[in-house]
C-alpha positions in Angstrom: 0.0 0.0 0.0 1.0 4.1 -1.2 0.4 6.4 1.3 0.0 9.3 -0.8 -1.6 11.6 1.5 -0.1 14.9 1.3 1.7 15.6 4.4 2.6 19.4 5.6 6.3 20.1 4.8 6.9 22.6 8.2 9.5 24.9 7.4 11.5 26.7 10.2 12.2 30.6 9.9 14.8 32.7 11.7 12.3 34.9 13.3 13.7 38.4 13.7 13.4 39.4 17.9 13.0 43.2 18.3 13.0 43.2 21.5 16.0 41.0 22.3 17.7 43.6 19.3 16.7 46.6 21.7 17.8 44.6 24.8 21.3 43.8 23.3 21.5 47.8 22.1 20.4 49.1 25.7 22.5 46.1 27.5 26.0 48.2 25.2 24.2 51.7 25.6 27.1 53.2 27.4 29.8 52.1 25.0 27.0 53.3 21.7 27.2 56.9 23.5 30.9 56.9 24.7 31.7 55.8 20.6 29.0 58.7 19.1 30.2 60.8 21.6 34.2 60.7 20.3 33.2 60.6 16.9 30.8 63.6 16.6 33.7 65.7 19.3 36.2 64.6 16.7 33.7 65.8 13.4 33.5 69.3 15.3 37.2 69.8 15.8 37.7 68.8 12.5 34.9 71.2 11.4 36.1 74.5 13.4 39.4 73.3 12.5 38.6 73.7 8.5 39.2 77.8 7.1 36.4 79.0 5.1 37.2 78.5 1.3 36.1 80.9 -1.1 35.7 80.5 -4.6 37.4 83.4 -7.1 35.9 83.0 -10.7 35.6 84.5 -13.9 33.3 83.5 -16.9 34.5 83.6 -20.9 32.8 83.5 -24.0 35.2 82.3 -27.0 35.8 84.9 -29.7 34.0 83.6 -33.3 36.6 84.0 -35.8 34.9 84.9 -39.0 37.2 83.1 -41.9 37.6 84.5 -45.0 36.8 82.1 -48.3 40.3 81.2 -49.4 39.7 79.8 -52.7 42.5 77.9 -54.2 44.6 79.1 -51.3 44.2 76.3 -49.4 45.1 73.5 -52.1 48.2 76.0 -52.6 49.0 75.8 -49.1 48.2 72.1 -48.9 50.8 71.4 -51.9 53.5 73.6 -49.8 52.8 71.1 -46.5 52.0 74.2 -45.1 49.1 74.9 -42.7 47.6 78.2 -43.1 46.2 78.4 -39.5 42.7 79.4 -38.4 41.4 76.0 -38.6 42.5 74.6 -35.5 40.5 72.5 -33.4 42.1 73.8 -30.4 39.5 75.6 -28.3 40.7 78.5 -25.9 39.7 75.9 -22.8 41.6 73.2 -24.1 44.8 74.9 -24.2 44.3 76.7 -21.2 44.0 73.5 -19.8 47.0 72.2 -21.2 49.0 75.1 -20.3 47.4 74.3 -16.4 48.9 70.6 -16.5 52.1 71.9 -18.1 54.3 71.5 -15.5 57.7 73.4 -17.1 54.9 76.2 -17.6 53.6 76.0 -14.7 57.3 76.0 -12.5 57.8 79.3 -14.5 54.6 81.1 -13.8 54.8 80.4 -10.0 58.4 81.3 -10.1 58.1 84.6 -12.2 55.1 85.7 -10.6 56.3 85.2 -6.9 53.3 83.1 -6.0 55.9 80.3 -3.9 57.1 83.3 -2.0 53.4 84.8 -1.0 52.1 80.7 -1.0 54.7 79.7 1.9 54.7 83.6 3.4 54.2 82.3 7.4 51.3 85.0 7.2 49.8 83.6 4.6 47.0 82.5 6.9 46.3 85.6 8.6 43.1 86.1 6.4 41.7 82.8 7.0 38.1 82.8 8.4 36.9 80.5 10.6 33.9 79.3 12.6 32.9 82.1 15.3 36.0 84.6 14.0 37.9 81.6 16.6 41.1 80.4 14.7 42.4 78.9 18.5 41.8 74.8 17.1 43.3 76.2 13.9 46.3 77.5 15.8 46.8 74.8 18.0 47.5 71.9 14.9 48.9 74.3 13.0 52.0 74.8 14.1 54.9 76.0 11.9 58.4 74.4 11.9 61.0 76.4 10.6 63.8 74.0 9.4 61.1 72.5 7.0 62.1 71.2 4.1 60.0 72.6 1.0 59.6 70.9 -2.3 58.5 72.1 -4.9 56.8 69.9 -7.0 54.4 69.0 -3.5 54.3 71.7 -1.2 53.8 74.5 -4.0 53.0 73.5 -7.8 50.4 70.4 -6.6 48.1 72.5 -4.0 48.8 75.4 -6.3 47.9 73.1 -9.2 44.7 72.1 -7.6 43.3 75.1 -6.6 42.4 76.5 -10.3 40.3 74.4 -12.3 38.6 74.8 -15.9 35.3 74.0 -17.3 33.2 74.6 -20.3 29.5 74.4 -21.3 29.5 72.1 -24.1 25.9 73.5 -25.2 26.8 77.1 -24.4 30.4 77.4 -25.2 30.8 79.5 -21.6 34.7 78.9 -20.4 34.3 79.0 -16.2 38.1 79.1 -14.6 37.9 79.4 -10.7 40.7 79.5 -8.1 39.2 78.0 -4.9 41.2 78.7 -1.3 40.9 80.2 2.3 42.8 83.4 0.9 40.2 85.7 -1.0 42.8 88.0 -1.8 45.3 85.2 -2.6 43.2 83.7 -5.1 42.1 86.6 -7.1 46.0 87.0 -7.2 46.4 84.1 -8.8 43.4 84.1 -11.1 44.5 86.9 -13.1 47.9 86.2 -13.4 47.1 82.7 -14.7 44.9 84.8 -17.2 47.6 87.2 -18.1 50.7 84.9 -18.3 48.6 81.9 -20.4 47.6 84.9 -22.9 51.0 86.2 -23.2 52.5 82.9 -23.6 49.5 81.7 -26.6 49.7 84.6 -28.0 53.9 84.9 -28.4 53.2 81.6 -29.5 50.7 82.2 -31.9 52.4 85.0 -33.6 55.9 83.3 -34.1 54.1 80.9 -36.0 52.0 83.1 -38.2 55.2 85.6 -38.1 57.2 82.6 -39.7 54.1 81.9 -42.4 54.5 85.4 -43.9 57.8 85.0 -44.3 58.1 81.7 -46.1 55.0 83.1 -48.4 57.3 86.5 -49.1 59.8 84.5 -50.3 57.5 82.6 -52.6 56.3 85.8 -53.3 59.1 87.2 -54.6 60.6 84.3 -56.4 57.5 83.7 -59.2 56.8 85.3 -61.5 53.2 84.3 -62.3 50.7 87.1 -62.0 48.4 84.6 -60.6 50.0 82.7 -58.0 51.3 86.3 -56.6 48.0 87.4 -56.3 47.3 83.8 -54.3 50.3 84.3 -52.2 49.0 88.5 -51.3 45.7 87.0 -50.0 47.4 84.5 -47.8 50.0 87.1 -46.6 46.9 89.3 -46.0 44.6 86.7 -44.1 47.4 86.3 -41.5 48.1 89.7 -41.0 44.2 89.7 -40.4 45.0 87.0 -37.6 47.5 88.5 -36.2 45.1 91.5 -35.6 42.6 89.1 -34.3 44.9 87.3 -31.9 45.6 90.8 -30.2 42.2 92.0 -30.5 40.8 90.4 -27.2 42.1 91.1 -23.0 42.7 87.2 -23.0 43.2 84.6 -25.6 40.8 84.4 -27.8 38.0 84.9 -25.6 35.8 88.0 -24.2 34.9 88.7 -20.5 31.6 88.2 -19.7 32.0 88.2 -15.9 35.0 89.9 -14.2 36.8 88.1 -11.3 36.0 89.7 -7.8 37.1 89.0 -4.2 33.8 87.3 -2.8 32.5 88.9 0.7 33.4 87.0 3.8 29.8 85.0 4.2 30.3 84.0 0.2 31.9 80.8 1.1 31.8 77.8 -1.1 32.9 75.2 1.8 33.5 73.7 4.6 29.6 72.6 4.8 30.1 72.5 8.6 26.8 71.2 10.1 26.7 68.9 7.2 29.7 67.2 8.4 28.7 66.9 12.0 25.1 65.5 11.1 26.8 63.3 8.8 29.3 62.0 10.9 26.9 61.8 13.9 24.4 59.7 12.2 27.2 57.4 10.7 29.1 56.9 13.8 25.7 55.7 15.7 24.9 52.9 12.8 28.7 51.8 13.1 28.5 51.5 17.3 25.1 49.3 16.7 27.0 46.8 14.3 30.3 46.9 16.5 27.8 45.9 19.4 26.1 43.0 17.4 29.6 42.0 15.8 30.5 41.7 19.5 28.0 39.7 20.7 28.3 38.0 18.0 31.9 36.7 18.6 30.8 36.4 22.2 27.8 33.8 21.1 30.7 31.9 19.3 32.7 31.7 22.1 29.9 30.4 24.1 28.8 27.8 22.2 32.7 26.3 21.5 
């Protein structure tokens, strides 16, 4: 005989116990407030500890460059292997940028400028502002040695380095650059140098090349004697003259000012986000005291059972 009645399969469950959760929480309550307690004091010294940065900024709008048709010039330059320039690809942004992660460029901007002497100056920091106008945790750290060693590469061009960034609006065309720091004055320093010295340096570099153009064209020039190529060769003579008028047209490279860089008022600050950080850091330190607290009983129950 089958028995095919259909017996109950009973399946067992670990059955979640909120009060015995609560009981082991309560039972470790002193250690969950001593652990919050040290984290949130540590969160606050950090916080008054952190200067007020403040964000320096300027915003550019490229130049359109209207290009003249060239005709026939362009299959005439193409057969010299020359380019005629005007054409490039290379956005006022992009080199910027490249100019920013140029460190030879870089060493001679900070250098030439003096911004390593005024970056290390031991009053550099006067004009931080903190938390409550109290700079006492601030002073207390910060404590200056002086037989340190400086390098250059990390103590001045990397933070140096880091505090000017460069974006652009890819719908807009809007160049942002930005110098960020606890020194208001500092930074709109160092915003318009970098503007001035990158200009000077793209331009110089601009003008050599166009500069060395006309020249190999005026010796074409000057060796034919076909009525028509001359004429070609005047009209690419004259359309880099044209750039090089362009080129100098504009405060910086190839771009015009829509917003002018300004030292930002002593509330405009960008960061620290201080009660941020202490809510943040409160609320995380309380989750990680309740899973030390399980994780110990846990290792406790092990114990137990061995």
């Amino acid at each position: 005989m089958i028995n095919n009645t259909n017996q109950p399969i009973v399946c067992e469950e670990d059955e979640i116990d909120l009060k015995e959760l609560f009981s082991t929480i309560w039972k470790h309550k002193i250690f969950v407030a001593v652990f919050v307690f040290i984290m949130t004091t540590f969160a606050i010294i950090w916080a008054l500890y952190k200067p007020n940065e403040y964000k320096v900024y300027t915003l550019l709008a490229p130049q359109e460059q209207s290009q003249p048709s060239l005709g026939g010039l362009g299959a005439l330059a193409s057969m010299a292997g020359v380019n005629i320039g005007g054409g490039s690809g290379v956005t006022p942004d992009i080199a910027f940028s490249n100019l920013l992660m140029d460190y030879a460029f870089m060493k001679q901007f900070i250098i030439k400028n003096k911004i390593d002497k005024k970056f290390l100056d031991p009053n550099f920091d006067k004009n931080f502002i903190f938390a409550m106008n109290n700079r006492a945790v601030y002073d207390f750290f910060h404590s200056k040695n002086d037989e340190q060693k400086i390098n250059f590469f990390k103590n001045i061009y990397t933070p140096i380095s880091k505090m000017i960034s460069i974006s652009s609006d890819k719908k807009t065309g809007l160049i942002n650059i930005n110098v960020e720091g606890p020194n208001r004055e500092f930074n709109y320093f160092l915003l318009n140098r970098f503007l001035e010295n990158t200009t000077n340096y793209l331009i110089n570099r601009n003008l050599e090349d166009i500069n060395s153009k006309i020249t190999k064209y005026q010796s074409e020039l000057e060796k034919t004697n076909n009525l028509e190529l001359k004429a070609e060769l005047a009209k690419l003579i004259s359309n880099l003259i044209k750039q090089k008028v362009y080129i100098n047209s504009s405060k910086y490279y190839k771009v015009k000012v829509i917003t002018d860089p300004y030292i930002p008022d002593v509330k405009d600050k960008t960061k620290p986000k201080r009660a941020l950080i202490v809510i943040v850091a409160f609320i995380t330190s309380f989750i990680l005291a309740i899973f030390l607290v399980f994780f110990i009983e846990f290792i406790r129950g092990n114990k137990e059972d061995k």
